[in-house]
TORPA-4810 file (N, C-alpha, C, O; in nm, 3 decimals):
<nodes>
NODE_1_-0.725_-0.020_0.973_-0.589_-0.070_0.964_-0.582_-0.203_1.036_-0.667_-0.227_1.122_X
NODE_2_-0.470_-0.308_1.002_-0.510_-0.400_1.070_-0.403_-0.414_1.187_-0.294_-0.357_1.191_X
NODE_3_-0.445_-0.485_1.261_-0.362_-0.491_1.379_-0.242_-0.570_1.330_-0.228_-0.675_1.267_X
NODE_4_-0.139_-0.455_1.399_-0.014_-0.498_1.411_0.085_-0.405_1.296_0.203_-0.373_1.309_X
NODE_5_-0.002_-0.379_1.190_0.036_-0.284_1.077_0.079_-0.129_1.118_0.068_-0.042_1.031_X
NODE_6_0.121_-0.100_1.230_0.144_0.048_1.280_0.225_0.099_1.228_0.340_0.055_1.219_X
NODE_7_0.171_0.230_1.172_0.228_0.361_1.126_0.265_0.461_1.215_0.237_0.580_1.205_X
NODE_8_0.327_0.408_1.301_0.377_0.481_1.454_0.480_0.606_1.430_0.509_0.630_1.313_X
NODE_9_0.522_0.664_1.505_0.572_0.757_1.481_0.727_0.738_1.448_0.820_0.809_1.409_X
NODE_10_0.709_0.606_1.484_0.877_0.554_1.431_0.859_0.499_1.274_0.959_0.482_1.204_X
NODE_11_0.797_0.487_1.251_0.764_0.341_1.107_0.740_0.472_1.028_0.833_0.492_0.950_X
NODE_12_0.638_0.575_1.022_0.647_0.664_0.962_0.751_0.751_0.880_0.748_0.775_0.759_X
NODE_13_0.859_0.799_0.991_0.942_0.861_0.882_1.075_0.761_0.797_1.162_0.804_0.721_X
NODE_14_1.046_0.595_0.852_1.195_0.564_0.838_1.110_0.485_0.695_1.197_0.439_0.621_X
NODE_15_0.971_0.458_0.640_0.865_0.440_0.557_0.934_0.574_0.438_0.979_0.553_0.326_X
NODE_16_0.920_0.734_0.523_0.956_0.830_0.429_1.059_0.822_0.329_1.066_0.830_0.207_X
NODE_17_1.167_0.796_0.462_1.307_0.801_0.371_1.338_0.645_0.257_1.408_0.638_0.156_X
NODE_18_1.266_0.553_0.315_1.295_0.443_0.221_1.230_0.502_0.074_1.285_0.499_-0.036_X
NODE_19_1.132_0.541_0.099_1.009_0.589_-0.049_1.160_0.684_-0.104_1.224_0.633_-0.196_X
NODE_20_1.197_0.786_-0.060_1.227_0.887_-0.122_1.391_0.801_-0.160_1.444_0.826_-0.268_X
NODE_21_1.450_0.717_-0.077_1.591_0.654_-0.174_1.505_0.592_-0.254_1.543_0.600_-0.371_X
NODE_22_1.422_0.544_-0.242_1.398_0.445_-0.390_1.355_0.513_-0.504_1.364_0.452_-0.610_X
NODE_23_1.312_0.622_-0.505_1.267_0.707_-0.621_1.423_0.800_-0.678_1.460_0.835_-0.790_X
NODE_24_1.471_0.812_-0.564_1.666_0.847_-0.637_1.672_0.740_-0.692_1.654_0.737_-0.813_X
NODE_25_1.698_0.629_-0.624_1.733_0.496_-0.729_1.678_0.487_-0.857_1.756_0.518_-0.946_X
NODE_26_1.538_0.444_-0.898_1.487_0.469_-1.008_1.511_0.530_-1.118_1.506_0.490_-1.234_X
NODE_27_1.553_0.688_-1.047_1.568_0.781_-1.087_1.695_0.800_-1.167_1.690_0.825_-1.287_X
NODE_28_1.817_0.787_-1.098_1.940_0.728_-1.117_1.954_0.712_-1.307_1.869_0.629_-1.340_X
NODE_29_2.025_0.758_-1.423_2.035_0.738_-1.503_2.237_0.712_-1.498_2.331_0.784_-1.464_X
NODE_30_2.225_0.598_-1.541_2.420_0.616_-1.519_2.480_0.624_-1.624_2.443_0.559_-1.722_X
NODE_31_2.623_0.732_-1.627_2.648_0.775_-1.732_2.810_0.751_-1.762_2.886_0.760_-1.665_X
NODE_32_2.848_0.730_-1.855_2.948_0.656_-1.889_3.109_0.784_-1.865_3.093_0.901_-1.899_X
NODE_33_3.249_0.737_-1.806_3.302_0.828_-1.810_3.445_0.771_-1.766_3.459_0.693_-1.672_X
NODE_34_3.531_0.811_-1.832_3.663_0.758_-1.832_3.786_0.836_-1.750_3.768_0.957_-1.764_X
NODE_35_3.893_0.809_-1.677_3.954_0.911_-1.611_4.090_0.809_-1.641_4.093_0.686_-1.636_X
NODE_36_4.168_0.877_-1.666_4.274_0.878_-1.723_4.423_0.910_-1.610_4.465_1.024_-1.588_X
NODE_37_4.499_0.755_-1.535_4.600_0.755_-1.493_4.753_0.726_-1.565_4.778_0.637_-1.646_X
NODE_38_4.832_0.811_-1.518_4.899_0.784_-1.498_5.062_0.686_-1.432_5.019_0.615_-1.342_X
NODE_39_5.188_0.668_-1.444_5.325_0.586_-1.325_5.417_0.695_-1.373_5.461_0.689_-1.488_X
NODE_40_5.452_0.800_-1.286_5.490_0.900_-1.314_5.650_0.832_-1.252_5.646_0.739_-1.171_X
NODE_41_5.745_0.872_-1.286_5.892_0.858_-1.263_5.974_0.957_-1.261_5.965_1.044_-1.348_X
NODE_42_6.091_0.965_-1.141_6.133_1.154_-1.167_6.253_1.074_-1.204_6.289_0.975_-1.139_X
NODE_43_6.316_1.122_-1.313_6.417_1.054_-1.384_6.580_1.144_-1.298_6.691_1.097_-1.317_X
NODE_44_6.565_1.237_-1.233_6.656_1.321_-1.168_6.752_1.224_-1.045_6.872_1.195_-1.044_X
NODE_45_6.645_1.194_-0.953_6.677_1.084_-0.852_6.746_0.973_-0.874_6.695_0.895_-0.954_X
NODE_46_6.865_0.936_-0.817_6.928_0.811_-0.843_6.818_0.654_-0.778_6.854_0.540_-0.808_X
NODE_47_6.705_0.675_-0.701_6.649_0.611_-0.635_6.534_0.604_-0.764_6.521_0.716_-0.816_X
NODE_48_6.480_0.537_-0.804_6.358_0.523_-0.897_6.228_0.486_-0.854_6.157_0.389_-0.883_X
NODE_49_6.210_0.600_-0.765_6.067_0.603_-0.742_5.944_0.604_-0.787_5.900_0.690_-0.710_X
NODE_50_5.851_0.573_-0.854_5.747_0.516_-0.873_5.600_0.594_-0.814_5.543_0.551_-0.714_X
NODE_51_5.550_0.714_-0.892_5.428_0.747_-0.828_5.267_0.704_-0.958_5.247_0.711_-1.080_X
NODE_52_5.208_0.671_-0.863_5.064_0.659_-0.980_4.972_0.805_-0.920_4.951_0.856_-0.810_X
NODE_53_4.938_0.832_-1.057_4.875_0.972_-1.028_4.768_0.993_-1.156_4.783_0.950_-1.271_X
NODE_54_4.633_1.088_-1.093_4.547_1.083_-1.176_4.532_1.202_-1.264_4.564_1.304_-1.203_X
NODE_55_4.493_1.223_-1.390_4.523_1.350_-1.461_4.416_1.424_-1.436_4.307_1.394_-1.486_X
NODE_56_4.438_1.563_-1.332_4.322_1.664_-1.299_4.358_1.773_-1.379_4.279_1.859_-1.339_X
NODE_57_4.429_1.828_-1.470_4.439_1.977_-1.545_4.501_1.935_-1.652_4.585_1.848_-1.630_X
NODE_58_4.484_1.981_-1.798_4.527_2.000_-1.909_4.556_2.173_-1.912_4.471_2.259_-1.891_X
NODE_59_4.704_2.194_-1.945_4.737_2.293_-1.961_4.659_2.403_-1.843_4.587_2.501_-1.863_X
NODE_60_4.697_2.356_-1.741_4.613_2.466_-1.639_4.456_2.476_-1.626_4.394_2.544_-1.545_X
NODE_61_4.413_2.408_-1.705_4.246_2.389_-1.717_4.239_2.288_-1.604_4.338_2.217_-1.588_X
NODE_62_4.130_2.273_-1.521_4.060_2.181_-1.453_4.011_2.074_-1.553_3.985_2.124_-1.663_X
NODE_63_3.993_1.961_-1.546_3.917_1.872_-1.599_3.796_1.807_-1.545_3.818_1.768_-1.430_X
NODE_64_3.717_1.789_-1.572_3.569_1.758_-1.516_3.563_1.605_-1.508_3.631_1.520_-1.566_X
NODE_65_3.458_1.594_-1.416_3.463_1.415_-1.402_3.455_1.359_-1.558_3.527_1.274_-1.608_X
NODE_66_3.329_1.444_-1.631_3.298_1.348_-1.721_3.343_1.421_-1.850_3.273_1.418_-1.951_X
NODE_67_3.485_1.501_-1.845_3.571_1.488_-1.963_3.574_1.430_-2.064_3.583_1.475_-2.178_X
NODE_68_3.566_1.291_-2.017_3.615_1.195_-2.116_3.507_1.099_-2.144_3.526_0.989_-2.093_X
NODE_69_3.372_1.115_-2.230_3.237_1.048_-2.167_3.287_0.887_-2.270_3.209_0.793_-2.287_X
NODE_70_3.430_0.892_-2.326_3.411_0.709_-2.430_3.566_0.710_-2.391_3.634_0.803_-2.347_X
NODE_71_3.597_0.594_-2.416_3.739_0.554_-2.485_3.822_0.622_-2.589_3.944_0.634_-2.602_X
NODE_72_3.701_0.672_-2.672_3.780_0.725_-2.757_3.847_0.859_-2.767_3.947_0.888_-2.832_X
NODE_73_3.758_0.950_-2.675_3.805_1.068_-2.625_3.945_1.049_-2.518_4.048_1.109_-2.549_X
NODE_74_3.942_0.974_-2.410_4.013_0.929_-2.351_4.155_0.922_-2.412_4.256_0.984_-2.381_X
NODE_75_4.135_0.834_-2.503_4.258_0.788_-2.594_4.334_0.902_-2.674_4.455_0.917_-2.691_X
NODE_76_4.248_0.963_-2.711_4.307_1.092_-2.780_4.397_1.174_-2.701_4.505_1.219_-2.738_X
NODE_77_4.348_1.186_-2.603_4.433_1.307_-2.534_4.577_1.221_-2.460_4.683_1.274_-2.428_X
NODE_78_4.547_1.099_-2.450_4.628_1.021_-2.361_4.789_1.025_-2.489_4.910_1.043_-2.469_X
NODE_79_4.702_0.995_-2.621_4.849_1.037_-2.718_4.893_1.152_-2.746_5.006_1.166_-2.791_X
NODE_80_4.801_1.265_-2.721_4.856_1.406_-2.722_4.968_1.420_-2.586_5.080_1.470_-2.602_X
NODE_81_4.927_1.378_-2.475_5.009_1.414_-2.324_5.116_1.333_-2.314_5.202_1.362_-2.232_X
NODE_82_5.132_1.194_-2.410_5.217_1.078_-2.358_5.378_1.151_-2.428_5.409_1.209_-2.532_X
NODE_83_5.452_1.107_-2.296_5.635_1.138_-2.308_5.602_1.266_-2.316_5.713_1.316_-2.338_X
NODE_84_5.523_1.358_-2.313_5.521_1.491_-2.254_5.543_1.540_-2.044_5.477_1.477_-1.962_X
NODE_85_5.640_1.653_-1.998_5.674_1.667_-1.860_5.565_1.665_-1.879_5.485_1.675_-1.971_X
NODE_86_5.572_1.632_-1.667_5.411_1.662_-1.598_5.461_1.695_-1.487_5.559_1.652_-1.426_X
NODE_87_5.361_1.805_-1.457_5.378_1.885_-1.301_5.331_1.817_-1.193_5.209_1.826_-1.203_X
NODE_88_5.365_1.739_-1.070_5.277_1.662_-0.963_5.261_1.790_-0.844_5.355_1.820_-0.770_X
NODE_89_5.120_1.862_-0.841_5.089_1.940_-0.756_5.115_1.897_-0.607_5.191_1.956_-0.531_X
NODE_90_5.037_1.777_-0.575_5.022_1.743_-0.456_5.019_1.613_-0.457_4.976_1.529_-0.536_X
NODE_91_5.077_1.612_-0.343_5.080_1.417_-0.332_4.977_1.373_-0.185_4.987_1.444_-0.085_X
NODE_92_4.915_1.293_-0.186_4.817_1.204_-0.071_4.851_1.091_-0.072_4.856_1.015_-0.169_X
NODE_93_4.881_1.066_0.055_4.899_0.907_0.083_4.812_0.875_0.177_4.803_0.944_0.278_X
NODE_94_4.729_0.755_0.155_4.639_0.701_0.205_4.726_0.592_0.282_4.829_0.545_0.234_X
NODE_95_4.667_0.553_0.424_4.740_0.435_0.466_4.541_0.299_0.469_4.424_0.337_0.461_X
NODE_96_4.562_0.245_0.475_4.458_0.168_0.528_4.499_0.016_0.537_4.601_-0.042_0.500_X
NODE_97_4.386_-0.029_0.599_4.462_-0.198_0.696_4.347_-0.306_0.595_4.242_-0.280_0.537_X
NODE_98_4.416_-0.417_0.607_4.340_-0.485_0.608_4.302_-0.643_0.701_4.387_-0.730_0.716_X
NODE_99_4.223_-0.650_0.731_4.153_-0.748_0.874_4.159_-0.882_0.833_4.058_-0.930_0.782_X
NODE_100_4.231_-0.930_0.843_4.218_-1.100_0.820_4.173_-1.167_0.903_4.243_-1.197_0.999_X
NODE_101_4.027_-1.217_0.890_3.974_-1.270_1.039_4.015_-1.438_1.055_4.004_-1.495_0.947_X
NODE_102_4.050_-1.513_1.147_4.103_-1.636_1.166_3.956_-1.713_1.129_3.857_-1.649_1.092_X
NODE_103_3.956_-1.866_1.147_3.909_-1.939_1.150_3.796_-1.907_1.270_3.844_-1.862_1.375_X
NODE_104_3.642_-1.927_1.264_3.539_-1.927_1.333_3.514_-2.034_1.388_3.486_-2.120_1.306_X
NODE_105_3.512_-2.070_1.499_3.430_-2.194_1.600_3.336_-2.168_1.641_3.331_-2.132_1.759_X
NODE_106_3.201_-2.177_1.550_3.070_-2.157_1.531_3.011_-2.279_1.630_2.889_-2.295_1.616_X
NODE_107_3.078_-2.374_1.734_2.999_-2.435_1.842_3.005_-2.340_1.945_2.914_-2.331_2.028_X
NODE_108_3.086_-2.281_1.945_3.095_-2.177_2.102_3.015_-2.018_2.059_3.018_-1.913_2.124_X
NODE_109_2.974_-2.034_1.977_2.851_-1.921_1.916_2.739_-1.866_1.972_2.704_-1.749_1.957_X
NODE_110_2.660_-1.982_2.061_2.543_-1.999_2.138_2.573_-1.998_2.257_2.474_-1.981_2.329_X
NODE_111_2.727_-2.017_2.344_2.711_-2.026_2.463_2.749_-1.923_2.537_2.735_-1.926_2.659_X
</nodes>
């Protein structure tokens, strides 16, 4: 081996795990699949609230990620369900931020 090339006990397994993501990667075949939202409106409320929501059940059925593997499947059902009620099980609200970093003074970097 030549010097400096060590297969130490550190380089070894982190060598393993790179081999074994890159053979997932490779491996990886990606497959095409459409999911189908919703702007749901409760017409009851004098306030016109506004929810976006994603379609998880047809008629009480679960729907699978890859339901809908084209557009064209997609589309079909989207004119079977459209101006038809819809039940909103559960609602999630996500909050998250976003970081606006100022201007950098890359001379005071080094000192």
């Amino acid at each position: 081996m030549l010097k400096g090339l060590s297969a130490g006990r550190v380089q070894t397994p982190a060598l393993r795990l790179i081999v074994e993501r890159e053979k997932e990667i490779t491996a990886f075949q990606p497959k095409e699949f459409w999911e189908i939202e919703a702007i749901f409106q409760n017409q009851l409320q004098k306030k016109q609230n506004k929810i976006r929501g994603l379609l998880i059940q047809i008629n009480g059925k679960d729907i699978d990620k890859f339901a809908f593997p084209d557009k064209k499947s997609a589309d079909q059902i989207v004119t079977e369900i459209k101006n038809k009620t819809a039940l909103i099980k559960k609602i999630e609200k996500d909050n998250y931020f976003i970081v606006i970093l100022g201007k950098i003074n890359i001379k005071n970097i080094n000192q």
